[in-house]
C-alpha positions in Angstrom: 21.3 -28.2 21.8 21.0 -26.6 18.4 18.3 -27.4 15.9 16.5 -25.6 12.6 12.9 -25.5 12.2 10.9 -23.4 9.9 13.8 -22.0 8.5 14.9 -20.4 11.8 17.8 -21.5 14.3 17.0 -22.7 17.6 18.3 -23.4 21.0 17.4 -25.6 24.2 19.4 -25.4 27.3 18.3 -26.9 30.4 20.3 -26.3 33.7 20.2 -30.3 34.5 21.6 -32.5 32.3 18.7 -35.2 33.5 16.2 -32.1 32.0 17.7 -32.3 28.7 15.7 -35.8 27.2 12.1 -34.8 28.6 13.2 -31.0 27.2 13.7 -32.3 23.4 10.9 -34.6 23.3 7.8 -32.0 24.3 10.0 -29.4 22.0 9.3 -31.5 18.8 6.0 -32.9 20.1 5.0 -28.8 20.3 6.7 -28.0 17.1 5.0 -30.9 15.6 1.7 -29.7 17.0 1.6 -26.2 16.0 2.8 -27.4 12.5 0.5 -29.5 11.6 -2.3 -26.8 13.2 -0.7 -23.3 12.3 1.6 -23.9 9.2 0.1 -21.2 6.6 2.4 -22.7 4.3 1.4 -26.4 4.4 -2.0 -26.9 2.6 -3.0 -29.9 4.9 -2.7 -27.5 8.1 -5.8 -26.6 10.0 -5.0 -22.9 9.5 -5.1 -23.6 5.4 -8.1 -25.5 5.7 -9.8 -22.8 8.1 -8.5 -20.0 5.4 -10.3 -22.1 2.6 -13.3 -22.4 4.9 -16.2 -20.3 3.4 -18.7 -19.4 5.6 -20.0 -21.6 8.6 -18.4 -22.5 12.0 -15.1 -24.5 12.0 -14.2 -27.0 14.6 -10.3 -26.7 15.9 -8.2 -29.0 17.5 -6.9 -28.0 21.2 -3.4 -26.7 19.4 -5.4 -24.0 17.1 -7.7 -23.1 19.6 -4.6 -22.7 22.2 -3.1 -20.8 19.2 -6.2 -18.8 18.1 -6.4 -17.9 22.2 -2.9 -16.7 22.0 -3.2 -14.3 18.9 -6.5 -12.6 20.4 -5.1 -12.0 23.9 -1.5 -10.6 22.0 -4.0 -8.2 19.8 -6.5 -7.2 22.5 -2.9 -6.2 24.9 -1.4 -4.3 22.2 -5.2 -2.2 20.9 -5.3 -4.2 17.9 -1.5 -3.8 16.6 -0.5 -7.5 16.9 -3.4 -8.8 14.5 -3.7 -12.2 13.1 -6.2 -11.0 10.1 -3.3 -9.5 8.2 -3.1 -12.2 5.9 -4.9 -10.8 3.0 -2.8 -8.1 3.0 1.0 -10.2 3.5 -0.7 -11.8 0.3 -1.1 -8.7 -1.1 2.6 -7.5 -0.8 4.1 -11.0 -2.1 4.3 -12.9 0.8 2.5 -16.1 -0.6 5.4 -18.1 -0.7 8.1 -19.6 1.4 10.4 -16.5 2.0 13.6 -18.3 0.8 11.9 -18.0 -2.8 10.5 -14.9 -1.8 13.9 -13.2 -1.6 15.1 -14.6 -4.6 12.5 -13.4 -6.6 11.7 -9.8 -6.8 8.2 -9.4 -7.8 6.7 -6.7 -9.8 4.1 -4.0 -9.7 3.0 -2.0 -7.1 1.2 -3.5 -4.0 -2.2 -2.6 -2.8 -2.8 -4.7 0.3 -6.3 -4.9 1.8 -6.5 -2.9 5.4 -7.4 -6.3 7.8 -10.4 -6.6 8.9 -9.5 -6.9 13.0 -9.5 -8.8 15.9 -13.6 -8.8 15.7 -13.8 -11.2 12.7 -12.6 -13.7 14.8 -15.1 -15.2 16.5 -14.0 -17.7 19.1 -16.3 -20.6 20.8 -13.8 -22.0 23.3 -17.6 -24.0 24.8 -18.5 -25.6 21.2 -14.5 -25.3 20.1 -15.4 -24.1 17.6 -14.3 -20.8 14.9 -15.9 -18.3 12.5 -14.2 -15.8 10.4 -16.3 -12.8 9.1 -16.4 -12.8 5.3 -13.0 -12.1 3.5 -11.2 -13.0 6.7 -7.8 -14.7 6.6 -5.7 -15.6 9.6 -1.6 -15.8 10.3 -0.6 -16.9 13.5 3.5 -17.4 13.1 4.3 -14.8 14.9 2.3 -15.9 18.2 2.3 -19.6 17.2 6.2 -19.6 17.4 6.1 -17.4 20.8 4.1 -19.8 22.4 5.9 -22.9 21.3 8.6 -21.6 23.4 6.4 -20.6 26.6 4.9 -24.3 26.3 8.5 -26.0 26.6 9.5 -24.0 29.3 6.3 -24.5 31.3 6.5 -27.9 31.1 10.7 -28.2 31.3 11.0 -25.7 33.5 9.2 -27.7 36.7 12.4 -29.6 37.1 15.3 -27.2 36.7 16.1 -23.7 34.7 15.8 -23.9 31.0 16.0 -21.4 28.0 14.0 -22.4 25.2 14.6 -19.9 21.7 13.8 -20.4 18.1 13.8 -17.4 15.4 15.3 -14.8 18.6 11.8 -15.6 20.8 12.8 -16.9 24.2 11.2 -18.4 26.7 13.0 -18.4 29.9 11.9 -20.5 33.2 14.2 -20.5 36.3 18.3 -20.1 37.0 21.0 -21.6 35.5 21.9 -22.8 39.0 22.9 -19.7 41.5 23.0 -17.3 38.1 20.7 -16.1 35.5 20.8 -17.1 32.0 22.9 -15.1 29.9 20.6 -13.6 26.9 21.8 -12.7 23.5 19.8 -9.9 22.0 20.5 -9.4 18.0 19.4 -7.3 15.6 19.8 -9.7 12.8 19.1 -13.3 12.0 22.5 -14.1 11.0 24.2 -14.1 14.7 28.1 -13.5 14.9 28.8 -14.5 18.6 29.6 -10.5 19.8 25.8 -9.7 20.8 25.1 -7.9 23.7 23.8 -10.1 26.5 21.0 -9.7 29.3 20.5 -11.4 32.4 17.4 -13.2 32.6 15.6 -15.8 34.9 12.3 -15.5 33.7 9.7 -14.7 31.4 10.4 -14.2 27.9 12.0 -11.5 25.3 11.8 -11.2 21.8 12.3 -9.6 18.9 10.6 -7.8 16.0 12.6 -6.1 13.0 11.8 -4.1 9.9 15.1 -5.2 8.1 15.4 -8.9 8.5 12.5 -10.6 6.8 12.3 -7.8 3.6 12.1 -7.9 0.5 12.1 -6.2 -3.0 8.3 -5.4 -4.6 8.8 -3.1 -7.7 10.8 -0.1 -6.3 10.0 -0.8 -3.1 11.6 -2.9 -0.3 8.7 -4.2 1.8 9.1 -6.1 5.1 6.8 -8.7 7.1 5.7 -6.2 9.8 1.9 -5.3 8.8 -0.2 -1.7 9.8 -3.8 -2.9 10.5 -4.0 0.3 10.8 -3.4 1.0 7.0 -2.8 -2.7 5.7 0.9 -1.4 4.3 3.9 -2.9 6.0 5.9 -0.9 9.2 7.3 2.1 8.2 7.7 3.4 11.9 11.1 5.4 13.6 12.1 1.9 14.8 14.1 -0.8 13.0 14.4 -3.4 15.6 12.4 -3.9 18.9 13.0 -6.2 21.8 11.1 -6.3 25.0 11.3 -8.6 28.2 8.1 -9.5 29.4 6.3 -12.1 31.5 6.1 -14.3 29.0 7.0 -14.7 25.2 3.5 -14.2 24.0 3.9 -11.0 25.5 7.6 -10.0 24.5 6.2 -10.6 20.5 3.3 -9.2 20.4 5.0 -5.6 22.0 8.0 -6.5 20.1 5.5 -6.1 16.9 3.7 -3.5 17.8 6.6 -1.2 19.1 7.5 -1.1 15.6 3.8 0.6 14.8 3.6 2.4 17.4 6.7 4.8 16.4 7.6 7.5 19.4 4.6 6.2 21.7 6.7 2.6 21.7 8.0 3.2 25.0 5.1 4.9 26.4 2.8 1.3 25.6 5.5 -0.7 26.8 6.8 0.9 30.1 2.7 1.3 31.2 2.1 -2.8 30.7 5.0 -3.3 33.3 7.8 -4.7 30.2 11.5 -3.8 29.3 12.9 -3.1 26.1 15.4 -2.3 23.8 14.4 0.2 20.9 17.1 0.6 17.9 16.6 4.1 15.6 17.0 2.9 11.8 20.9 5.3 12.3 21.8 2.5 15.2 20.2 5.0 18.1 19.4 2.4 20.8 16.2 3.7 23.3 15.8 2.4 26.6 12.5 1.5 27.8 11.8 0.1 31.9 14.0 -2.1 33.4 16.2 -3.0 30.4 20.0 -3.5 31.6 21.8 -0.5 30.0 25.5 -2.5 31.0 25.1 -5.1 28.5 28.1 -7.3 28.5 29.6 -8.2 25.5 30.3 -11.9 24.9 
């Protein structure tokens, strides 16, 4: 099954056919759920009205606080790199709209984005369900929102038979495709062409994070959606694409991200959490990292 959502292609395969009706109802229940709760661009979504929220606690549904959960385990993993306060500073750089407009219209000036403010201006009441963002705090959770859409489906799906769950190039992967692993594109670009190299999985997750897929012009500069918490500015590191295998999607982005900050120490983070991963140079130099089949088979 192919679908769109959020402007991204997806897939669902499920190694039974009998899988296939459960598998496509809890995908849209979850992709309704984390919608409503984690859409930045919807002003009726939690996450808007949580953004809007000045001062005080805020009460969150079970999908934000699931999603909230997410984004602070991805950060704490990755010391800090995969940070959900780096809204103010995506603002900053242009990326207040839908990016379909976004890269239709060049925007001018020169950007100063705000550095974010960290993982400790979250603070999460998982008791009282409860949130409170330190002052000037904004929060994006796409990134792990979408990765654990995936992991969700496949937990669920998965009890009954092998399925691949991928939207937007994160994959969630739970069992065989009878006696033989699933076969995994891996892509460097949104617009897929059929001839990607292919890995063997049977389970966990992998994903991807790029530098020159979601970029866009802002005055002279092309700027991308990959932010430095570090510095605030968007990844300017020796990688142009990252994908890693991990245990689970949640994982697989938020190394995927941060490989792309973490420059020539990418493999060193990676390899010491126990992941896999494929590392592409911005001149096409592909670095190996773990596990990571280097026999990829070419569909």
């Amino acid at each position: 099954m192919e679908f769109e959502v959020w402007g991204l292609s997806g897939s669902l395969h499920t190694q039974h056919d009998h899988q296939m009706a459960r598998a496509q109802r809890r995908l849209w229940y979850w992709i309704g759920a984390f919608d409503r709760a984690c859409n930045r661009f919807r002003p009726d979504s939690e996450i808007s009205l949580l953004n809007a929220h000045r001062g005080g606690t805020f009460e969150v549904s079970e999908t934000l606080e699931m999603a909230l959960l997410g984004a602070l385990r991805a950060g704490a993993a990755t010391d800090g790199l995969c940070d959900p306060t780096v809204l103010p500073a995506l603002m900053a750089l242009g990326y207040d709209r839908d990016y379909d407009e976004l890269a239709r219209r060049p925007l001018v000036g020169t950007p100063h984005p705000p550095k974010p403010l960290g993982l400790s201006a979250i603070e999460l009441d998982r008791d009282e369900h409860t949130v409170t963002l330190a002052t000037g705090c904004q929060i994006d959770l796409g990134a792990s929102a979408k990765a654990l859409v995936v992991d969700f489906v496949a937990n669920e799906v998965g009890t009954d038979g092998g399925v691949v769950v991928e939207i937007g190039g994160d994959v969630a992967v739970r069992g065989r495709n009878g006696d033989q692993p699933w076969a995994i594109a891996v892509s460097d670009r949104l617009d897929v062409n059929g001839r990607e190299p292919r890995v063997s999985v049977d389970q966990g997750g992998i994903a991807t994070s790029s530098t020159t897929t979601r970029t866009w012009r802002y005055g002279n500069r092309t700027v991308n959606h990959i932010i430095d918490p570090r510095t605030g500015s968007y990844a300017q590191g020796v990688y142009a694409t990252a994908t890693v295998n991990a245990d689970s999607c949640l994982s697989a982005n938020a190394f995927s991200t941060a490989a792309l900050l973490w420059g020539e120490d990418a493999g060193y983070h990676i390899a010491q959490a126990g992941w896999s991963a494929r590392l592409v140079r911005h001149d096409g130099t592909v670095d190996y990292v773990g596990g990571w089949p280097h026999d990829e088979a070419v569909a």
